[in-house]
C-alpha positions in Angstrom: 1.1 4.6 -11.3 1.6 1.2 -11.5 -1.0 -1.5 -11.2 -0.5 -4.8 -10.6 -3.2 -6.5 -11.5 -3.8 -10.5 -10.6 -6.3 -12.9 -12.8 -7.3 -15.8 -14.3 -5.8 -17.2 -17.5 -8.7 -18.3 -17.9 -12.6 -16.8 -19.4 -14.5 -18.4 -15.9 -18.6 -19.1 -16.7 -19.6 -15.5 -15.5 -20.0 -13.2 -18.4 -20.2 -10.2 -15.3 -16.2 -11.2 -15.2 -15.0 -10.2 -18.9 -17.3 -6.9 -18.3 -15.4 -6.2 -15.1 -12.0 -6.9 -16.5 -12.7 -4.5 -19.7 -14.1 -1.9 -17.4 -11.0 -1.7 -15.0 -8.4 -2.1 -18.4 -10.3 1.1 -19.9 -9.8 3.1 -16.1 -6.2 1.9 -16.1 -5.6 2.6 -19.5 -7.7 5.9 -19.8 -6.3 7.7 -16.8 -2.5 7.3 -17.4 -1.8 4.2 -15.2 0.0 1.5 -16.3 -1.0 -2.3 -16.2 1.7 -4.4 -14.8 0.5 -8.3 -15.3 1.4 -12.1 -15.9 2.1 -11.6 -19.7 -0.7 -14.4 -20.6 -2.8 -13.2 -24.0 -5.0 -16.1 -22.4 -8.5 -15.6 -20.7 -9.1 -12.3 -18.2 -5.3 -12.0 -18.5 -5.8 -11.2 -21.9 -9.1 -9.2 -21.8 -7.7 -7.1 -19.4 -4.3 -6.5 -21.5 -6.2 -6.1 -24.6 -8.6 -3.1 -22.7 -5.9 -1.2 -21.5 -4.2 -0.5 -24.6 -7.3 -0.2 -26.5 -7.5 2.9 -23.7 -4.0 3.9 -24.9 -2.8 2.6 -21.8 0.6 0.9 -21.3 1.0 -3.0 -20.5 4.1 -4.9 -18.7 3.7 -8.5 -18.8 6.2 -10.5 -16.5 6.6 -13.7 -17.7 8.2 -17.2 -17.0 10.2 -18.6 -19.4 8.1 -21.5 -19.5 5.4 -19.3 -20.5 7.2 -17.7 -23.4 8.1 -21.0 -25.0 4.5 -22.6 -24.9 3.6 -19.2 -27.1 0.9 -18.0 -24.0 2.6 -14.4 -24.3 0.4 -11.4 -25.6 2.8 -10.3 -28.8 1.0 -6.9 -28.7 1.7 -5.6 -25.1 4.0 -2.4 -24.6 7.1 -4.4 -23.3 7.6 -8.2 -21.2 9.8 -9.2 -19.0 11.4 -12.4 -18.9 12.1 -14.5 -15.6 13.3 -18.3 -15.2 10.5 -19.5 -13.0 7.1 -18.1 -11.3 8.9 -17.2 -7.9 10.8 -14.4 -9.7 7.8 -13.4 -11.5 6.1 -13.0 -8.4 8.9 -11.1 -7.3 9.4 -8.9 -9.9 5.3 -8.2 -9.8 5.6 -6.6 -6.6 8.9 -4.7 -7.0 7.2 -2.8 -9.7 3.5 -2.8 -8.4 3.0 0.8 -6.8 -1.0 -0.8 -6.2 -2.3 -4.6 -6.4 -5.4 -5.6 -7.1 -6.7 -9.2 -6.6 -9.2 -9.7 -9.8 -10.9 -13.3 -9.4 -9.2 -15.8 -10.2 -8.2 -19.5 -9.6 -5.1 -21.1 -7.5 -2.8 -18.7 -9.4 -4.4 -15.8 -8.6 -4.8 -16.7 -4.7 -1.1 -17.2 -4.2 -0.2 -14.5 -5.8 -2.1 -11.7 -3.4 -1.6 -14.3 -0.4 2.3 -12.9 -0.6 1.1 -9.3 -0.7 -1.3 -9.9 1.9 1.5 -11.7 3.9 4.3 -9.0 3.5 1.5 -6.2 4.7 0.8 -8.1 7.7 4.8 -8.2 8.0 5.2 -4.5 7.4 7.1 -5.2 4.4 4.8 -3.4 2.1 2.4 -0.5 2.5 1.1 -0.1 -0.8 -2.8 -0.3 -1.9 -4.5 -3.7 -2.0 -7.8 -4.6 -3.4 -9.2 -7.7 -3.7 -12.3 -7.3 -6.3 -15.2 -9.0 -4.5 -17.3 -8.6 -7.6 -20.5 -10.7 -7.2 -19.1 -11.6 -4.0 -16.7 -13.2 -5.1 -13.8 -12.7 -1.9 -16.5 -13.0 0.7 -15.4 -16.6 1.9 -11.8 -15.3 2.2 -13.1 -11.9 4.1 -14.3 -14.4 6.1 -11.3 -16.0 6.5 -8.9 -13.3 7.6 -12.1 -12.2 10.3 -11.8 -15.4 12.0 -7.9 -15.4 11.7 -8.3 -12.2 13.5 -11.0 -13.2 16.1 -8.7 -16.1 16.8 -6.2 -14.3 17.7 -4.0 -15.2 15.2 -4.0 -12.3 12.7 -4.1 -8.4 12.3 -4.1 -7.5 8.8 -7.4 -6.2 8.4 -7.5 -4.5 11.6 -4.2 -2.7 10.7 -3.4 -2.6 7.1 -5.8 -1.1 4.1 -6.9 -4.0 2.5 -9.7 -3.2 0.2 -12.7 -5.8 -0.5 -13.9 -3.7 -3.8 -17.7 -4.4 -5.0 -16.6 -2.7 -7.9 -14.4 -0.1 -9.8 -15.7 3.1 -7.5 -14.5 0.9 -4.7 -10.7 0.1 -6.7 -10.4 3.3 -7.8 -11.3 5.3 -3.9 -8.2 3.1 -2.7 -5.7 2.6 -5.0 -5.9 6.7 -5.6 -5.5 8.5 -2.6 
């Protein structure tokens, strides 16, 4: 299976976060799945890339050309894709993600499972989605779709399976079903 996995380029201040990251690389990595992610050897991106072929696991970065020439790519992953900006990276992403998971992360990370959350509530896509609430990190945006929903406005948790995870039981009871 492919997992599409979104996340910081960045370390963040909670030490919980590399623990998480190396934890879900080793259960991607150890049970045959392959990690399909942003390319970056930078931060959690990189943790999490590292972990997964430390598992013997197998990592696709998708990269923007950009990317490539400010040297952020991780030399040692299994293969990379290159694309000319981030919309087709984005693109590419999901064309290849068979399951997405939402890891904390900043701006990036957001606008990235704000298109897979989007295309679910289109009925574009019916694929696992789990946004990794670890520490309760998600909650405000839980929050978010509720009211979006209580206004009236949205249906996406109501209808789709979208998956606040506390942690990798959670990711693991609904990305493999």
């Amino acid at each position: 299976m492919n997992i599409t996995v979104y996340l910081g380029s960045r370390e963040g201040s909670d030490p919980a976060l590399n623990r998480a990251a190396r934890e879900l690389g080793a259960w991607i990595g150890g049970n045959g799945h392959r990690l399909i992610y942003g390319g970056s050897k930078c931060g959690l991106m990189g943790v999490l890339a590292e972990s997964v072929l430390a598992a013997g696991g197998e990592v696709i970065g998708i990269e923007p050309r950009f990317f490539v020439e400010e040297g952020l790519v991780y030399d040692d992953i299994t293969q990379l894709i290159i694309t000319e900006d981030m919309s087709q990276r984005k693109t590419k992403m999901m064309e290849m993600g068979d399951a997405f998971i939402a890891f904390p992360g900043g701006t990036g990370t957001l606008e990235e499972i704000s298109e897979v959350l989007c295309r679910m509530a289109m009925g574009k896509m019916d694929k696992p989605c789990v946004l990794y609430n670890l520490n309760g990190y998600y909650e405000g945006l839980r929050q978010l779709l509720l009211h979006m929903e209580e206004m009236g406005l949205s249906s996406l948790l109501q209808e789709k399976e979208v998956c606040f995870a506390e942690g990798l039981e959670d990711i693991k009871r609904a990305v493999v079903r």
